[in-house]
ChimeraX commands (.cxc) that place a marker at each C-alpha (Angstrom):
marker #1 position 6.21,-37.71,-22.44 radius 0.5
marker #1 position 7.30,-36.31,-26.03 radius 0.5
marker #1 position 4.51,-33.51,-26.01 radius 0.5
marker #1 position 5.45,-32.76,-22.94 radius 0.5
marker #1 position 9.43,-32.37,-23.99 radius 0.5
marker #1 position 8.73,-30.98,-26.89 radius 0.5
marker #1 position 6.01,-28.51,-26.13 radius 0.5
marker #1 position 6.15,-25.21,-28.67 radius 0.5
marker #1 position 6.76,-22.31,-27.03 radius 0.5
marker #1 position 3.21,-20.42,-27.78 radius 0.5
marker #1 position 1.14,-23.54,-25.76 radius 0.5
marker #1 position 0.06,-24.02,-22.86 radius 0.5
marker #1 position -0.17,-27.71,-21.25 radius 0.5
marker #1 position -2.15,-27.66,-18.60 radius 0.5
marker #1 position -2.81,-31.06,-16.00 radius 0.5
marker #1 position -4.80,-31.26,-12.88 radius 0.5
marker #1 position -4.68,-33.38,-9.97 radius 0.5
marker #1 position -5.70,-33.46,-6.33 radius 0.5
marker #1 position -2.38,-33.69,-5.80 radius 0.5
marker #1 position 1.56,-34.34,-7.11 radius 0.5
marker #1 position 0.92,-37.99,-6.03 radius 0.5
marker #1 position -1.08,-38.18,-8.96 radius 0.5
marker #1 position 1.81,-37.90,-11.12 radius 0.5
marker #1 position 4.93,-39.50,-12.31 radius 0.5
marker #1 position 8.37,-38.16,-10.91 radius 0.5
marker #1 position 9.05,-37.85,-14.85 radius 0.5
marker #1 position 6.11,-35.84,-15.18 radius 0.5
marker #1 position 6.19,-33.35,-12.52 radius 0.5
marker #1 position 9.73,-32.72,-13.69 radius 0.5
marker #1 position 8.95,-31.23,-16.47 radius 0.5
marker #1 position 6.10,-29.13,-15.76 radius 0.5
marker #1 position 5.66,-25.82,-13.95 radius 0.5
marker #1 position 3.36,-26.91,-10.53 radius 0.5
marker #1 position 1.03,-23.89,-9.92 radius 0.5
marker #1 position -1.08,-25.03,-6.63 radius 0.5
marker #1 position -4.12,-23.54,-6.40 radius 0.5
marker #1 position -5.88,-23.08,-2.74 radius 0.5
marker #1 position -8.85,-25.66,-1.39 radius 0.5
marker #1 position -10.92,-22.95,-1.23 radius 0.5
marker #1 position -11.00,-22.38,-5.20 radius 0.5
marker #1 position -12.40,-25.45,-5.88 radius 0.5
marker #1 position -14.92,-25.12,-3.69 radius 0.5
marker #1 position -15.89,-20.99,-4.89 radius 0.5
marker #1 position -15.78,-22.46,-8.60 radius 0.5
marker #1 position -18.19,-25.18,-7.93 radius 0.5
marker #1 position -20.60,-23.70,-5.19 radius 0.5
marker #1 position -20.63,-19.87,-7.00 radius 0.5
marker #1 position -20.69,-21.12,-10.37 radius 0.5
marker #1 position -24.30,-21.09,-11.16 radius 0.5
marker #1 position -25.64,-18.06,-10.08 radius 0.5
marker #1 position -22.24,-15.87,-9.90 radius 0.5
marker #1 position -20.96,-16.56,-13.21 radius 0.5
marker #1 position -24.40,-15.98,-14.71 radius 0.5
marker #1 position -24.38,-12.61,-13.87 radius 0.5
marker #1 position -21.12,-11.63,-15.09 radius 0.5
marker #1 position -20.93,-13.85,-18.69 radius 0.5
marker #1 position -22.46,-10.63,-20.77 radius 0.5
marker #1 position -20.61,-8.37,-19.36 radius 0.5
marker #1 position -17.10,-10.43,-19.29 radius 0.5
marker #1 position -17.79,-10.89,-23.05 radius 0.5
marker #1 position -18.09,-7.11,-23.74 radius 0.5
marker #1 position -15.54,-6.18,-22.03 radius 0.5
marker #1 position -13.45,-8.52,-24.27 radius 0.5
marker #1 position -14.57,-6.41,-26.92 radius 0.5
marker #1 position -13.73,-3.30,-24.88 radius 0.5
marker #1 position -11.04,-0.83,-25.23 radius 0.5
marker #1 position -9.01,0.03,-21.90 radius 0.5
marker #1 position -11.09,3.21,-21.02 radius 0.5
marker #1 position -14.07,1.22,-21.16 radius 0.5
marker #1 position -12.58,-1.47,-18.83 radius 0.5
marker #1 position -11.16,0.69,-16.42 radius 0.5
marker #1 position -14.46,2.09,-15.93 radius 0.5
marker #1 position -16.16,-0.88,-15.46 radius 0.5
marker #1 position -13.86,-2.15,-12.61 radius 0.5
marker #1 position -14.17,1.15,-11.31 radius 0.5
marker #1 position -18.04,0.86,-10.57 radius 0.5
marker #1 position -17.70,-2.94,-10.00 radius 0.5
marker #1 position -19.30,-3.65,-6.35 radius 0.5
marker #1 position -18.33,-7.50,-5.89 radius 0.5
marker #1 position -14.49,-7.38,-7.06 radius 0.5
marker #1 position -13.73,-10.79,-5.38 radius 0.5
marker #1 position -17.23,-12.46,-7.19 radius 0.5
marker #1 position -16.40,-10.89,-10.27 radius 0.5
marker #1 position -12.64,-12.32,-10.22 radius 0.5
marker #1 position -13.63,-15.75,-9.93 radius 0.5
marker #1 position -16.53,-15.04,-12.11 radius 0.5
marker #1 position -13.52,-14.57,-14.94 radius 0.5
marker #1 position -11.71,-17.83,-13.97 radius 0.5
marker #1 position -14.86,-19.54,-14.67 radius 0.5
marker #1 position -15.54,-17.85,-17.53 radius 0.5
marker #1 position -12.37,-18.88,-19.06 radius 0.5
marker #1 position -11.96,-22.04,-17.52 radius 0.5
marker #1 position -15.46,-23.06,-19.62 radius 0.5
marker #1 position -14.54,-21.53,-22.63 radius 0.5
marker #1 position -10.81,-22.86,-22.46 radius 0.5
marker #1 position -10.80,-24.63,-25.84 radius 0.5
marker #1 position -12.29,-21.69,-28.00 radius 0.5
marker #1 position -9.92,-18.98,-26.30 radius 0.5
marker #1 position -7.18,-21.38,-26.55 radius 0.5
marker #1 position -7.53,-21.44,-30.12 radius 0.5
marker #1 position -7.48,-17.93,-31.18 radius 0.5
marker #1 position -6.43,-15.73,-27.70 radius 0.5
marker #1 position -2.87,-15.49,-25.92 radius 0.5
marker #1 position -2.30,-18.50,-23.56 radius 0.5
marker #1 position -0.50,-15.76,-21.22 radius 0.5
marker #1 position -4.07,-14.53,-20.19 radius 0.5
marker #1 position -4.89,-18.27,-18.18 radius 0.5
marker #1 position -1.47,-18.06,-16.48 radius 0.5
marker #1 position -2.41,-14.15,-15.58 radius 0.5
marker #1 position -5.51,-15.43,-14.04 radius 0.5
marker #1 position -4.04,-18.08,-11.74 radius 0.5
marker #1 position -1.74,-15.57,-10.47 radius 0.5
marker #1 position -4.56,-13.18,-10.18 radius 0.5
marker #1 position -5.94,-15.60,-7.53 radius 0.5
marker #1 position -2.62,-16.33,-5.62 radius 0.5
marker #1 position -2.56,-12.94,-5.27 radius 0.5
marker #1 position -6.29,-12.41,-4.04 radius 0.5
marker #1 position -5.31,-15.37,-1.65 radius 0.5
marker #1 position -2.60,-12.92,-0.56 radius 0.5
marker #1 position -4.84,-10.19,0.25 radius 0.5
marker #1 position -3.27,-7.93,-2.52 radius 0.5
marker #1 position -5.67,-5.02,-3.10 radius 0.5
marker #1 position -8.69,-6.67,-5.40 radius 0.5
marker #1 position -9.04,-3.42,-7.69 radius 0.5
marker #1 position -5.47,-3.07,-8.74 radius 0.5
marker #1 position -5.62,-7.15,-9.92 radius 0.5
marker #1 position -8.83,-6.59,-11.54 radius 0.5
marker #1 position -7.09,-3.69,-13.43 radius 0.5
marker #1 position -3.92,-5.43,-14.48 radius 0.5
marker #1 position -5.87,-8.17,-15.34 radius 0.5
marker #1 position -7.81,-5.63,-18.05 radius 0.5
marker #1 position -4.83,-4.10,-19.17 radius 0.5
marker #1 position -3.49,-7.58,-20.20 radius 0.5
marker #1 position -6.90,-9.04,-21.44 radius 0.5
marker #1 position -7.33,-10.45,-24.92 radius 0.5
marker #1 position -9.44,-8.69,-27.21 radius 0.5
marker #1 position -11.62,-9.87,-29.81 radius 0.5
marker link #1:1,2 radius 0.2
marker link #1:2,3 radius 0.2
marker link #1:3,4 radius 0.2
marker link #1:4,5 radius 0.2
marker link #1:5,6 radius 0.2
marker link #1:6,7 radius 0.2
marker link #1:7,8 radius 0.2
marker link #1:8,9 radius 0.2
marker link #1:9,10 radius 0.2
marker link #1:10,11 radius 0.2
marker link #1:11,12 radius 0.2
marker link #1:12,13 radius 0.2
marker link #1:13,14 radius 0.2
marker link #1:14,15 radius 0.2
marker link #1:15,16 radius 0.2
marker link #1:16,17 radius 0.2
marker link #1:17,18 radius 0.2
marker link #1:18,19 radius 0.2
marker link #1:19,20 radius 0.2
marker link #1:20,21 radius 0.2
marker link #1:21,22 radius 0.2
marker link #1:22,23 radius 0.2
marker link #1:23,24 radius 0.2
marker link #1:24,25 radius 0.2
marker link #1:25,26 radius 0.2
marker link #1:26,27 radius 0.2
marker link #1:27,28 radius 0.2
marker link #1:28,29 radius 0.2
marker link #1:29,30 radius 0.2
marker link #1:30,31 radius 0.2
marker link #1:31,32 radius 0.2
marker link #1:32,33 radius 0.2
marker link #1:33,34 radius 0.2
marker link #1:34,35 radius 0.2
marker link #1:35,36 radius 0.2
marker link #1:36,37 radius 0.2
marker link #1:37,38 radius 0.2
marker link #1:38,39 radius 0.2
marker link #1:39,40 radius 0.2
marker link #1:40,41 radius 0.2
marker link #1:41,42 radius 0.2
marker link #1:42,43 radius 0.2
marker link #1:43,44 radius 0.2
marker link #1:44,45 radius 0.2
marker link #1:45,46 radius 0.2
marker link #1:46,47 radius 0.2
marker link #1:47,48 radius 0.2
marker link #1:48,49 radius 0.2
marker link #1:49,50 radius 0.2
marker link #1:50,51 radius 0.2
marker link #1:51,52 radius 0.2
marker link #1:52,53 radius 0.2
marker link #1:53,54 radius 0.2
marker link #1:54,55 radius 0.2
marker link #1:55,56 radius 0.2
marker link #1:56,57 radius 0.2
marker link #1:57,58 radius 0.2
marker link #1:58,59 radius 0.2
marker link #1:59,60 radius 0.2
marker link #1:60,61 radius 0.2
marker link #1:61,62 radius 0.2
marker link #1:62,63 radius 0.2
marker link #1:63,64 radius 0.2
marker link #1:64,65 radius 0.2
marker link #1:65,66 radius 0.2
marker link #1:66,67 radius 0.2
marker link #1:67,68 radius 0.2
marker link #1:68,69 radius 0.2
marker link #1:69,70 radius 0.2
marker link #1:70,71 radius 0.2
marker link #1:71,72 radius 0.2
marker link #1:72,73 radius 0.2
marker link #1:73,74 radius 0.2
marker link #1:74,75 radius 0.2
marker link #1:75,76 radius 0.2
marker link #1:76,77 radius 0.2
marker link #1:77,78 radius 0.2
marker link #1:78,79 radius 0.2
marker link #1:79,80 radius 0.2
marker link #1:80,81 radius 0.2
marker link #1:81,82 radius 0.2
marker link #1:82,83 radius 0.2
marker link #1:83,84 radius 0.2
marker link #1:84,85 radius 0.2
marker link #1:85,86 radius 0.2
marker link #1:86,87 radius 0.2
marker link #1:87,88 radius 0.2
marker link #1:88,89 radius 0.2
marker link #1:89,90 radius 0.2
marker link #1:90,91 radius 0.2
marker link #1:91,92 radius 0.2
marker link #1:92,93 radius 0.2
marker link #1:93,94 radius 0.2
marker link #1:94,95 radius 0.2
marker link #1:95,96 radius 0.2
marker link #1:96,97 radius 0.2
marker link #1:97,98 radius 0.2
marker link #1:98,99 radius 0.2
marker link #1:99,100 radius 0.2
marker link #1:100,101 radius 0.2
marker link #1:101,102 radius 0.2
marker link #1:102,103 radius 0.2
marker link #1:103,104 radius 0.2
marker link #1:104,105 radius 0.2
marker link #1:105,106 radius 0.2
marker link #1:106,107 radius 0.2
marker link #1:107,108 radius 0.2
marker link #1:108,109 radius 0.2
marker link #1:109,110 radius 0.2
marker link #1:110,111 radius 0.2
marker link #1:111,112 radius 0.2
marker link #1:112,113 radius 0.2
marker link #1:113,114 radius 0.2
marker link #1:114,115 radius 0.2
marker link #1:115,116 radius 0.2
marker link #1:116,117 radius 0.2
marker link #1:117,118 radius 0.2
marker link #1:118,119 radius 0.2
marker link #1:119,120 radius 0.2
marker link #1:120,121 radius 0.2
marker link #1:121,122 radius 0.2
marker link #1:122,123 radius 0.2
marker link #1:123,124 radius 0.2
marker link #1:124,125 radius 0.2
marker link #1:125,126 radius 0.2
marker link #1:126,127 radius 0.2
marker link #1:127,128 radius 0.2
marker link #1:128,129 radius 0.2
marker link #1:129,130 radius 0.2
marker link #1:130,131 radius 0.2
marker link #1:131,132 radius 0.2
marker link #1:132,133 radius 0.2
marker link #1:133,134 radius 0.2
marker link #1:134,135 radius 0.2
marker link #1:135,136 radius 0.2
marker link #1:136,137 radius 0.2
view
């Protein structure tokens, strides 16, 4: 419960559960609940292997990118929606190393990134705020 109290302000703490049940009253009182749909679960698992293949070259150069370069990228991006979750998974795998040396801000971006998605907000704009606020290495 102490880590959790006494958290510093640059980490992130992040728990996961089927549900709230899962967790003390204690707990859940002190954390921020972020629910994520059913359906995520399901497109990280079943789109994983062949979706995020695709995309893990060209998710790490655009890391190294400048904005320009991003911008055009999502630009000529066909699958939006595939390559969205394609980034989720992408950091999601990779959480430890980009925890270590990359703003923590950039998970809680993408999490809201697929709220709004869920939303129907238009796919292109996310995938653009989402490059404008992407770490670089």
């Amino acid at each position: 419960m102490k880590t959790l109290e006494e958290l510093p302000e640059e980490a992130l703490f992040i728990l996961g559960a089927d549900s709230d049940a899962n967790f003390l009253p204690t707990v859940l009182s002190r954390c921020e609940i972020v629910t994520l749909e059913n359906n995520t679960n399901i497109d990280l698992v079943g789109r994983e292997p062949k979706t995020y293949e695709v995309y893990v070259k060209d998710i790490d150069n655009l890391i190294h990118s400048n904005i320009e370069d991003r911008f055009e990228y999502i630009e000529k991006l066909k699958k939006r929606e595939e390559f969205l979750h394609a980034l989720v998974i992408h950091f999601h795998q990779d959480m430890n190393v980009h925890l270590g040396g990359v703003n923590t801000n950039f998970l809680k971006e993408l999490l809201q990134a697929e709220e709004w998605a869920a939303q129907n907000v238009n796919i292109r704009g996310i995938l653009e705020y989402l490059m404008l606020v992407m770490p670089t290495k």
